[in-house]
N, C-alpha and C positions, 0 to 999 in steps of 0.2 A: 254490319259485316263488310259493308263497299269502302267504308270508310279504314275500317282496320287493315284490311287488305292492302289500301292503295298507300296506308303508313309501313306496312312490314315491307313494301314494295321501293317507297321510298325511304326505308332505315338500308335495305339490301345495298339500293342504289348510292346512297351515302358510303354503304360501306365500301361497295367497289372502285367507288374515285377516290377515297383516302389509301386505297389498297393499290391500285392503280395509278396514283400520285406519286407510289414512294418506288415507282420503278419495279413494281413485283407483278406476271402472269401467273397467277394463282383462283380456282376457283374453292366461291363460298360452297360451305356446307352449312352452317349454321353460323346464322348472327343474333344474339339475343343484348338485351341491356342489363346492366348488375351497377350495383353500388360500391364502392372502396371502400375500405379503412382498417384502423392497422389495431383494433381492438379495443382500444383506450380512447375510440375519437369521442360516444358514449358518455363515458366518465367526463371527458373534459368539456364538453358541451359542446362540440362542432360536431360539423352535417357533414355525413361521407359522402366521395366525389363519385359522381356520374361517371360510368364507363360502358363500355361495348364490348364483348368479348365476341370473337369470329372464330371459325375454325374454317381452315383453309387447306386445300391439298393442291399439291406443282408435282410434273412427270419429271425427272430427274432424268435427262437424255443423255449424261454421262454414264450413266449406269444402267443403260438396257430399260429406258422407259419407267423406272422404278419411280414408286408414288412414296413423296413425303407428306406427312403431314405436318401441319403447324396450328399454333395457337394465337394471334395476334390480340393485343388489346390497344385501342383507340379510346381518345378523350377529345374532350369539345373545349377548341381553341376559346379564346374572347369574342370573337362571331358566332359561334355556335357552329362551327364546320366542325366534324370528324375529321381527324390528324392521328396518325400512328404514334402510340407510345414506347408499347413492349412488342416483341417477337419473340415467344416462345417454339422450340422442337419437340414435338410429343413423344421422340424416341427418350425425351430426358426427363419425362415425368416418371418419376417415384413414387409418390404418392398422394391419395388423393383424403382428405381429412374433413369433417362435418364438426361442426363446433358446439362444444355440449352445451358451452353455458348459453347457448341460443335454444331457447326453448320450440321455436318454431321449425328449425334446424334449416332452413332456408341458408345458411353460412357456411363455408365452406374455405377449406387453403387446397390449392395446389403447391406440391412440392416436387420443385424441381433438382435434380444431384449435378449442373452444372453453376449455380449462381457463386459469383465472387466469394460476398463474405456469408459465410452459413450463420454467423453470431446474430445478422438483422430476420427480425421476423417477417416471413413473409405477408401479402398484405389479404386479407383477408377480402371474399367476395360474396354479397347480399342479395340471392333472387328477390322475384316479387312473389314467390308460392313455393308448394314441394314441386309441383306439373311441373315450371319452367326447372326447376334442381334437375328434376330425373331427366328431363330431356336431352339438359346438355352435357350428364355425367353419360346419358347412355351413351349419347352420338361420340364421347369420347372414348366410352368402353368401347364400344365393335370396331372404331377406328385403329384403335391401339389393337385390339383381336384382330383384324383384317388385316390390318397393314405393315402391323411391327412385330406380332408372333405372341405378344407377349400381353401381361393386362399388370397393370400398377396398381401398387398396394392401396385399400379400399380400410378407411379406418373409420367408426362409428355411422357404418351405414352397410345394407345385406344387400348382397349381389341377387340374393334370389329375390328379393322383394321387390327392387325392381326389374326383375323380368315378370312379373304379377303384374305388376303395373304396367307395364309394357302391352301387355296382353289385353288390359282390360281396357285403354287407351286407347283411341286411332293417334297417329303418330301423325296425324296433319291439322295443326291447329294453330289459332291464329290469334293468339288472345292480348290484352294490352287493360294496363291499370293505371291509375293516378297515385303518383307517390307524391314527396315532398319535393323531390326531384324532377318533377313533371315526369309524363308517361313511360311507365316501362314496360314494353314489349318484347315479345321473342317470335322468332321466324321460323319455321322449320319448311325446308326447302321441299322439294320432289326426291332427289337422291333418298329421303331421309326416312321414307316409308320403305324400302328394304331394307332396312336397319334391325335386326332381332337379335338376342341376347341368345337363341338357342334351336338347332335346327329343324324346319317342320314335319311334319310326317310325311308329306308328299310335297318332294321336289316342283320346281317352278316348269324344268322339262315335261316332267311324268302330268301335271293339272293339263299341259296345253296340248299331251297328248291325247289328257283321257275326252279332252273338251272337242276333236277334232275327229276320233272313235264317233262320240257322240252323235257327229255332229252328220256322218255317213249314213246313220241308220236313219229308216223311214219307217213313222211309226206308221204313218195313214192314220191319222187323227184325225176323226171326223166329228160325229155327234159322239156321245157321249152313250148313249145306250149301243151305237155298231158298237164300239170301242170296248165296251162292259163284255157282250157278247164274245166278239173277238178272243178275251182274255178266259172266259171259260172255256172255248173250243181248244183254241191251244194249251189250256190245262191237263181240260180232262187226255187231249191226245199224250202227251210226255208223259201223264200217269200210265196209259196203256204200254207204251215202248217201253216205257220203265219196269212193268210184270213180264213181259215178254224176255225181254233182255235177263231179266235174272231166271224165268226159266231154261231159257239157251242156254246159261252160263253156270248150271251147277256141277257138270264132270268140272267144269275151271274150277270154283269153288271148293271142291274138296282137294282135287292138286293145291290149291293155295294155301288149306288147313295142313291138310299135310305137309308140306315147306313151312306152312308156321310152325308146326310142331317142331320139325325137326330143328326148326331156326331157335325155337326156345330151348330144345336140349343144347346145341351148341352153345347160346347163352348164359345158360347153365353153368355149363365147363369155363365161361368165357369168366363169369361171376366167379368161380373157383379158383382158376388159376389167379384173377385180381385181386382174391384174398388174400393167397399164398405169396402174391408180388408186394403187394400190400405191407403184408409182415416184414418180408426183408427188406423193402425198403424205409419202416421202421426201423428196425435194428441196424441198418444202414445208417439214419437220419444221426439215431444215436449215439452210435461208432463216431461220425462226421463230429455232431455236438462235441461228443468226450474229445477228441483229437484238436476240435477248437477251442477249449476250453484249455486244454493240456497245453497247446500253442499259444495261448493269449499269457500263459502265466510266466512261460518260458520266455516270453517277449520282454512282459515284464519284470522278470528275474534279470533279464540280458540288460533291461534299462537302470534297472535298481544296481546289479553288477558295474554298471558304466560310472554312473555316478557315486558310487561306492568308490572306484579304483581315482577318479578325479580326487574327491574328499582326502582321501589317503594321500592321494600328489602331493597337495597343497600342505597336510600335517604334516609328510616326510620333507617338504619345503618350508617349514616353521623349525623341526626338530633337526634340520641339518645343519651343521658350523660351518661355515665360511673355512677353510686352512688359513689362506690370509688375516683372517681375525681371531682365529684361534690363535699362532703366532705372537700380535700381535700383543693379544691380551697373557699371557704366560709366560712370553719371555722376550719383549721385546725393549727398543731402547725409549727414552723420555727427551732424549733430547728434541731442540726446537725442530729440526727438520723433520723429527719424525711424528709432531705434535699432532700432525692432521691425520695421520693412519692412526693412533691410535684415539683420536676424538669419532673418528668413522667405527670403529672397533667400539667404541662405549655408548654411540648410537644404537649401532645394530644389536648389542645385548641389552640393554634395555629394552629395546623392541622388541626382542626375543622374549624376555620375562612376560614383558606385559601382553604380548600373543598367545601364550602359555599359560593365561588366570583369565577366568570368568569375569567380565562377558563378552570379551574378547575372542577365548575358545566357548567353542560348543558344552555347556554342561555336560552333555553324554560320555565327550573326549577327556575330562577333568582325571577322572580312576581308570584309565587306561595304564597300563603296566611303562608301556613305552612313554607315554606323556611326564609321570611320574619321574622315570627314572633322566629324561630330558632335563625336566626341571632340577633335580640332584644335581646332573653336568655343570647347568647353567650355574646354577649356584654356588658349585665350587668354585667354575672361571670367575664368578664374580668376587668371591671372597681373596681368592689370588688378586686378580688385577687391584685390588681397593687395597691390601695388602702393600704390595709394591708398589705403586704409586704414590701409596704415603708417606713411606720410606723415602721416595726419592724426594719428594718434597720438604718434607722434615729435616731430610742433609742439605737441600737446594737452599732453603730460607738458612743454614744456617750458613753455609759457607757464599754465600751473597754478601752478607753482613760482615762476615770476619774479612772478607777483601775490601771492603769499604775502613773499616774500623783501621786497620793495619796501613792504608794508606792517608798520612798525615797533611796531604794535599784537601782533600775533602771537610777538614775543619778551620776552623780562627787561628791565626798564628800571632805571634809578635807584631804589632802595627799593621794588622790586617785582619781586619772582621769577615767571612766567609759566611754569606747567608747559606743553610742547609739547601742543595738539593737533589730532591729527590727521583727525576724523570727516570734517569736509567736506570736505577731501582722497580721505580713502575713500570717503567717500560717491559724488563726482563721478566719479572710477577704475572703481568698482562699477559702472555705466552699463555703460560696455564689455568687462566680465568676459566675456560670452557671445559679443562678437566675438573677444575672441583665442579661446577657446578652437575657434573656429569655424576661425580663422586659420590656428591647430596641426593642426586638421584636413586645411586644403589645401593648405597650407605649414607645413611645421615649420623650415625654415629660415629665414624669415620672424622668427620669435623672437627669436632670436638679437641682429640689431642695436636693436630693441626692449626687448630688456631692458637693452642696455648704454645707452640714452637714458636710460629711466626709472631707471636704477641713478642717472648723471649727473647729471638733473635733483635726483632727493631726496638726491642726496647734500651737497650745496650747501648743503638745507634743514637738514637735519637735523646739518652741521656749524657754520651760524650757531648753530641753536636750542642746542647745547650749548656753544658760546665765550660767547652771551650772558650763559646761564642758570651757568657756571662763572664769569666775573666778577663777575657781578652776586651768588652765593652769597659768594664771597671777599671779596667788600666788605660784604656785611652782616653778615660773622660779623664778632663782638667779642671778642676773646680775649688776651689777656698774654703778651708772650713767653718760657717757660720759659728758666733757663740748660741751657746743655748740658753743663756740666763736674761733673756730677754728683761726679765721685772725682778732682777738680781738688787738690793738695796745699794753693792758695792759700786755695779756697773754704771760707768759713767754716759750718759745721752748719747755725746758723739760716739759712741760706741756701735749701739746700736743703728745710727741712723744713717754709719755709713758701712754695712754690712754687708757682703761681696754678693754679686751675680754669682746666681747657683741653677743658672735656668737649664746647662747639660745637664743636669742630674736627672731633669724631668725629661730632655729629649732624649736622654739614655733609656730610661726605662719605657716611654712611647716606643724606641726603637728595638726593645727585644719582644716586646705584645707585637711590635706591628710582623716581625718578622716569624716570631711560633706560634702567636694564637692562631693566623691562618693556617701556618704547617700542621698544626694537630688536629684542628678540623678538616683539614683535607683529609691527614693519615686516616680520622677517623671515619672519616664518609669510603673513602677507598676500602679500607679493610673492612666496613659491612660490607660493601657490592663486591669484594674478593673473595671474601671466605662466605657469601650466600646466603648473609642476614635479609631476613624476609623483612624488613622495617621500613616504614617512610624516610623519606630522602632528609635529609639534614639541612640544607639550607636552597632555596628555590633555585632553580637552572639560570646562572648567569651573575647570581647575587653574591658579593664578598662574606664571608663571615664577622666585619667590625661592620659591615654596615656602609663602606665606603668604598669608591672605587680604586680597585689597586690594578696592578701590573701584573701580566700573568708572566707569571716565573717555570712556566712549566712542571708545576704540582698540582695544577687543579683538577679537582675530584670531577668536575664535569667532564672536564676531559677526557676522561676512564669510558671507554666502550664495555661496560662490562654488566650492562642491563640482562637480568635476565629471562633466556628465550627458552619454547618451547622450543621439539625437534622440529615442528613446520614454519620455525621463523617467525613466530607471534613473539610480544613481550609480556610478560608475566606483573601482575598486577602485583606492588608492595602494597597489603593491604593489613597485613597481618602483624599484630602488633605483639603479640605473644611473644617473641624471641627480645623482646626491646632488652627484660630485664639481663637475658644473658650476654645481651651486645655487652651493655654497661659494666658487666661485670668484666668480662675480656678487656674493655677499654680501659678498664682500671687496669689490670696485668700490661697493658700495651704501653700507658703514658706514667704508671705509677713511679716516683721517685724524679721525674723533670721539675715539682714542683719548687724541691729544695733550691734552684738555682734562682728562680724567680724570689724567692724570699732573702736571698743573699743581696740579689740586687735592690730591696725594699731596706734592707738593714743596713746597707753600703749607704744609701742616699736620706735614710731616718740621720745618720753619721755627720752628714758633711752638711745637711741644713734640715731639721725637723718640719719646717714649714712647706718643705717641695712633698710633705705626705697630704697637703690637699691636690696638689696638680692632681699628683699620682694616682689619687684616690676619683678624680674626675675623669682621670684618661681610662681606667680598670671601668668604669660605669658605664664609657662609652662604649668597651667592647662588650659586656656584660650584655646592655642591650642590643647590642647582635646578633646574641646566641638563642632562638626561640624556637629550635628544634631539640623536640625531647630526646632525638637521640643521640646529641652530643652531650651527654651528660655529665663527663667526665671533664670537658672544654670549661665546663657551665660551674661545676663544681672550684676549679681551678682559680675561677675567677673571681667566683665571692671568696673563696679563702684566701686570695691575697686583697682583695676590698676591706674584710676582716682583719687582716693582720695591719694594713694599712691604719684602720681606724682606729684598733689598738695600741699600733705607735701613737700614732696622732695625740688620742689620749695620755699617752704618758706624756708628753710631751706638758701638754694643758694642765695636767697634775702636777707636774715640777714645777710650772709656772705658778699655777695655786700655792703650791708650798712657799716658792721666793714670796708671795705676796704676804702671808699669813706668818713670815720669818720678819717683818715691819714690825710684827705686836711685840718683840724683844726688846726693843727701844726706851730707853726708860720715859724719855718725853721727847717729842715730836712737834715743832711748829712748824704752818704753812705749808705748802703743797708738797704729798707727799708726793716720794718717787718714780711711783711705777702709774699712779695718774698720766703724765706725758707720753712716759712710755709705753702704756696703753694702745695708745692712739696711734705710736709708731707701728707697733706689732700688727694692728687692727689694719690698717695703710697696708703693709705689707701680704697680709691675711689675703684682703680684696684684690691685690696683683694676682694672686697664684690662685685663684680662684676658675674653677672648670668644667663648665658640662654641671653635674650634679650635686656638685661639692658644695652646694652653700648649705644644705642640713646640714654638714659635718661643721662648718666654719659657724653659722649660727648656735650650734649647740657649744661647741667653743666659749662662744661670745658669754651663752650664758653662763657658762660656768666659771669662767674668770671674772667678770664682770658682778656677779654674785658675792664672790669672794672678796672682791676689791671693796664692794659695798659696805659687806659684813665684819671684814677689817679695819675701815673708816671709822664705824660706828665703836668702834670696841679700843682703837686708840684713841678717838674722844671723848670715849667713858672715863681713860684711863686718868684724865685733869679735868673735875665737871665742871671746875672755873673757867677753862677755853674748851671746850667739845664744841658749843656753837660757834665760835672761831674758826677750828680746825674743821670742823664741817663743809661751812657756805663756802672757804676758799678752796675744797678740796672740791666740791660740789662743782663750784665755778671753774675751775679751770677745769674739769671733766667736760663741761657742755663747750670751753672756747674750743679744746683740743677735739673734739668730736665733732664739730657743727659740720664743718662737710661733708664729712661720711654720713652722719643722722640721716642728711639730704637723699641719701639716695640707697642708704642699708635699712628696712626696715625692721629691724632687730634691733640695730645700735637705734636710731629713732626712738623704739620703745625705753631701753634705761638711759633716752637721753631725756624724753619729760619725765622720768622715775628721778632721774638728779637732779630737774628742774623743782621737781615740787618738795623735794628734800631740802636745795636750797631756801629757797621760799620761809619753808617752817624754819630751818639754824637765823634767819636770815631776823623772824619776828620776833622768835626768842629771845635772841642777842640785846635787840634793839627794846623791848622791853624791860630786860636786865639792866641795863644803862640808863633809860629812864626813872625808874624805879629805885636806883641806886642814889641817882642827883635831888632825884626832888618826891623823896619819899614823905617828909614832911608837908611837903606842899598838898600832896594828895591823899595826904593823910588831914589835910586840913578839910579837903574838899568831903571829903567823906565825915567830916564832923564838925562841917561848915555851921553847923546849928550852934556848937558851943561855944563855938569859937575860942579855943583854947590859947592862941596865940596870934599871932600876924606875922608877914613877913615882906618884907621892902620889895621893891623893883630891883636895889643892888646887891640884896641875896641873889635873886632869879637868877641877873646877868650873871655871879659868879657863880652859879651851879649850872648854867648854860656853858659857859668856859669849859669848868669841870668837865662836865659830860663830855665836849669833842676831844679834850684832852685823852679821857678816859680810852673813848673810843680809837682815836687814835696809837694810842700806846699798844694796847691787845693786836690789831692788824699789821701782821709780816707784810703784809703787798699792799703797798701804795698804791695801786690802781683801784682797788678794791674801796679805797676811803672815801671820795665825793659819791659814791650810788649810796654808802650804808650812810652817811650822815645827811644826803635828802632824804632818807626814808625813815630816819629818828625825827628829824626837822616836823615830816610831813606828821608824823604818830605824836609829838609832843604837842604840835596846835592842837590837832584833836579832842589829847584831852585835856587839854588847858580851854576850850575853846566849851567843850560842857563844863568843868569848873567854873570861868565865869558866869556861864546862863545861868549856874546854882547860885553862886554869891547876889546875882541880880536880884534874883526870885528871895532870899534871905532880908538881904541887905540893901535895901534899892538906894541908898543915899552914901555905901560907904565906896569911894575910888579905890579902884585897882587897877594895872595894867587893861589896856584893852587886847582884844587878842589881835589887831591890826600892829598895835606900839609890841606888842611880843613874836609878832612875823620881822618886823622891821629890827628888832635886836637880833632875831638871829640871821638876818640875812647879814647882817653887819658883820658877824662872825666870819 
């Protein structure tokens, strides 16, 4: 105990130099030791930190002596000195909390209602027992009862149980344990023994006075038997006074019955009349009750009444019409200045509708008579405004157009091409962007005959603007008119080869795509985001419709502000694809009939050169893939039918030529290269110049199809004489591959029926040259073949004159001299051959008879 004493002595003394240290006159009440931690230390496997919790009180000499208390908490520097941490005011404790999941319940929070952020938890505090809990929560109860008035909330732990404990405890102890933390003890001071939870029977004055009564009287204590003695004398004497005194005292005695009596009859009455007060102020209480009851409902009625006539405010502030928008909407002007009164006007009734339908109003408000007949109003104003607005727009698109159409300055004239445009058309349109879409709002069917106007009206425009602008192109181009008989039998080479530049033709018709196909897909993208098609955008923000960058001319669809918004200024997502197919249909009504002008310009330029219908057909492919928005459909459409009609010509075209070709089999006989052979070659040359973008399927299919023909026609006029067909073949064949060799090089089509004429040659080529053999020395190989019998013989100066023969032969059948030294090496080289096995047989036969050697029959014909 000397030793625990002289630590609570030295914990005290610690406490008051760290208390003392930090510039504060304050004395202790209580210092005891506690543990930290913030709940979770547990779980995570660290040791809660060593603390000291003090309770300290200061006279506050500003304030008449008044006693604060405080709460200090100290922690141990890296020396192990106490050093002030916290400072807590106990006026600011709220409450006081025991921590369930601590079984031992030794845990505990203080919560204070001044700490910064209330979100951090506070940290929780670890006695070493329940003794040291109760002692320091009591010393903090009676402080906060004594000093502040007041006692903070007590959560999982009973005030009366520690006053039990209070009770059965002396409050001065001095105890001290081993933790993991080394010693924890707790002090409880001198002050701390008047410390009680609830007041005694006998005051601390009234003990010291009863101790100082006491302390006056002399008993004369002696032995123990005087003492005994003593106590019986003065018994028995007070029993005697005692008989005596109530003899004296009986006339008193009966006056005092008698006054009790009468005190009881009064009582009596007294009990009587309490009864009767009793009742009425029952009947009173329930008077009071009824009249508060009556009062409470009429409160309530008065509050229900209040918010009743607000409610009512607010519907007679939904069901009232503006004058100014009423006005506006019934009879007012459309012109542009006064665009903005009545888009505010188409606001606020919309508003009005939609305020006026569930869930907007209150279902209860729905079958109200006045709601009802609100909604009627509205709906007439609405029907009017939708009415007249369509009207005015209806005559607005048209007489827009009829002022434009009427003036002859806005189209192509004589020596002057006028590209269309359109801005202050859109410009003007754009004005009334935010009424339709208003329109759409209150009527969607409304639309409908409005777009078939404005389809009407610009369609009008936009099929002058391209009849002008397609004439007026067609007159200023300058251009030669090609023949078309390219593989004509009559037409002469130079004809063909010097055939005029026809290259305007193609930059004419580049230049009416370059100039409408964008105007149509603008018109067409403008007129969904005009007339309030819900459809994805037509071509990406920024992007041309060919694909390439052009010049903005002030048509462009991006340009159009006319995205559409909610009334809080949001933009409304195109998501919806449903309306696509009626766009396309409108679109058709909008563009339908411009396309005859484009087909004029394909039939004007098929006219002056058939071959400029490959450019033309590679420039349409290039815009074609442009257009990858489904809903220009009508853009899209436009362009394969003139690719179509493109290819169509084209093909006639190929077809005439097929027929010149197939008008050669007329000919009653035909030697050496026929005609449209060369000129093949020209056409093909020419083919590859105009060649563009995607046009070589068209130019390949071509290829095959003339080139088929020319084949199939070869063969058939060298049926027609089967004594020269291989003639007329191999030179026809040949000069197919000299006239083609270039192009082969780098056309893989022509490549292909150029080894298809190689290997055609080849065969006319072994035929021929076997025919010729066969012809000169058919005897000789008729010998060899019956070399056994030997039927005859024949000289060396037969040979040499049937070697004569033969080149003679040869010679005479070949039109073209160029052609004669390749086919008479290749008889040379096929005649040793087989004269070269004829000897090996004659050897094998006749080993002793001479004949020519095939070296002396090389040497005769090189002599030749």
């Amino acid at each position: 105990m000397a030793a625990s004493g002289a630590e609570d002595a030295e914990l005290r003394r610690a406490c008051a130099a760290a208390i003392g240290g930090a510039g504060s006159k304050q004395d202790i009440v209580l210092a005891i030791r506690v543990a930290k931690g913030r709940g979770i230390l547990e779980k995570l496997g660290r040791v809660a930190k060593p603390r000291v919790l003090v309770l300290t009180t200061a006279q506050n000499s500003s304030k008449g002596q008044r006693t604060k208390a405080f709460l200090r908490v100290l922690k141990y520097s890296s020396g192990g000195v106490l050093e002030p941490a916290k400072l807590y005011k106990l006026k600011h404790l709220a409450k006081v909390e025991v921590i369930s999941n601590d079984p031992t319940g030794c845990t505990f929070i203080l919560g204070f209602d001044n700490l910064r952020s209330q979100s951090v938890a506070p940290p929780q505090w670890t006695m070493r027992n329940i003794d040291d809990r109760n002692r320091l929560l009591l010393c903090i109860l009676n402080m906060c009862k004594e000093m502040l008035g007041r006692l903070p909330k007590f959560i999982g732990i009973d005030i009366v149980e520690m006053a039990l404990w209070a009770k059965e405890n002396t409050p001065t102890v001095n105890n001290q344990v081993n933790t993991q933390d080394g010693p924890a003890a707790s002090v409880m001071t001198q002050p701390d023994l008047k410390v009680t939870v609830e007041k005694d029977l006998v005051s601390q004055a009234e003990e010291e006075d009863m101790e100082a009564l006491l302390g006056t009287y002399v008993m004369g204590i002696g032995e123990a038997e005087a003492f005994s003695e003593r106590l019986k004398r003065e018994l028995l004497a007070l029993e005697a006074a005692n008989v005596h005194a109530l003899l004296e005292s009986e006339p008193l005695i009966e006056e005092v019955l008698q006054g009790l009596e009468a005190a009881s009859v009064c009582v009596d009455d007294m009990d009587e009349w309490l009864r009767i007060f009793n009742v009425k102020l029952r009947h009173m209480r329930e008077d009071i009750e009824s009249i508060e009851s009556r009062n409470n409902k009429l409160e309530m009625q008065s509050v229900n009444n209040k918010a009743l006539i607000d409610e009512l405010d607010k519907l007679l502030e939904c069901l009232r019409i503006p004058s100014e928008f009423a006005a506006s909407l019934t009879g007012g002007s459309f012109d542009e200045a006064r665009m903005l009164k009545n888009v505010e006007a188409c606001e606020w009734l919309t508003g009005a509708i939609c305020s006026l339908e569930v869930p907007n109003l209150d279902p209860c408000y729905a079958h109200m008579r006045a709601v009802k007949e609100k909604q009627a109003e509205l709906e007439k104003l609405k029907n009017t405004f939708v009415r007249r607005a369509s009207e005015f727009l209806r005559n607005y698109f048209s007489s827009l157009v009829d002022f434009m159409i009427s003036d002859k300055s806005y189209f192509s004239q004589r020596g002057q091409l006028k590209r269309p445009d359109h801005a202050d058309l859109r410009y003007k349109c754009r004005t009334y962007a935010r009424l339709l879409q208003h329109l759409k709002s209150l009527d969607k069917n409304c639309l409908g005959p409005l777009r078939k106007a404005y389809c009407h009206s610009l369609n009008l425009l936009l099929r002058r603007e391209a009849r002008e602008f397609a004439n007026e192109l067609r007159a200023s181009t300058k251009a030669s008119r090609n023949p078309t008989g390219w593989l004509e039998v009559s037409t002469g080479s130079s004809q063909t080869a010097n055939s005029a530049d026809t290259s305007t033709v193609s930059d004419a018709y580049s230049k009416m795509l370059t100039i409408f196909i964008p105007l149509l897909v603008d018109e067409s993208s403008f007129f969904a985001h005009f007339m309030c098609f819900e459809v994805p955008a037509f071509v990406p923000p920024g992007a041309p419709a060919n694909g390439t960058k052009s010049e903005s001319d002030g048509n462009d669809a991006n340009d159009d502000d006319l995205s559409l918004m909610d009334f809080d200024g949001n933009n409304i997502k195109r998501n919806n694809s449903g309306e696509l197919g009626t766009l396309n249909e409108a679109l058709q009504d909008l563009l339908d009939g411009i396309q005859e002008d484009f087909y004029a310009v394909v039939d004007w330029a098929y006219k002056i050169d058939p071959l400029r219908c490959i450019s033309m057909h590679g420039i349409t492919e290039r815009y074609l893939s442009g257009q990858k928005a489904d809903a220009a459909g009508f853009v899209r459409k436009l362009l394969d039918d003139l690719e179509s009609k493109i290819s169509v010509q084209f093909g006639r075209f190929v077809d005439e030529a097929c027929h010149q070709i197939e008008r050669n089999e007329r000919n009653i006989r035909q030697m050496g290269v026929l005609s449209y052979i060369p000129r093949f070659s020209t056409l093909a040359t020419r083919m590859e110049q105009y060649i563009l973008g995607q046009s070589r399927d068209l130019v390949d299919q071509a290829y095959t199809k003339l080139v088929s023909t020319m084949f199939a026609t070869l063969e058939k006029i060298a049926q027609s004489d089967p004594k020269y067909a291989d003639v007329v073949l191999l030179e026809n064949y040949a000069a197919f591959q000299n006239s083609l060799y270039d192009l082969a090089n780098v056309v893989p089509m022509l490549a292909k029926f150029y080894h298809q004429a190689s290997e055609a040659y080849e065969q006319a080529c072994t035929r021929h040259i076997n025919i010729i053999i066969y012809m000169q020395f058919e005897r000789l190989f008729q010998f060899a073949r019956k070399i056994e019998d030997l039927m005859y013989t024949i000289t060396p100066e037969e040979i040499d004159k049937s070697v004569n023969a033969m080149y003679r032969k040869l010679q005479k059948n070949l039109t073209s001299e160029e052609l004669l030294p390749s086919l008479w090496d290749k008889c040379k080289k096929e005649f040793l051959e087989k004269y070269e096995s004829f000897v090996q047989l004659v050897a094998k036969v006749y080993p002793n008879e001479s004949i020519p050697s095939v070296t002396e029959m090389r040497d005769i014909l090189a002599s030749l």
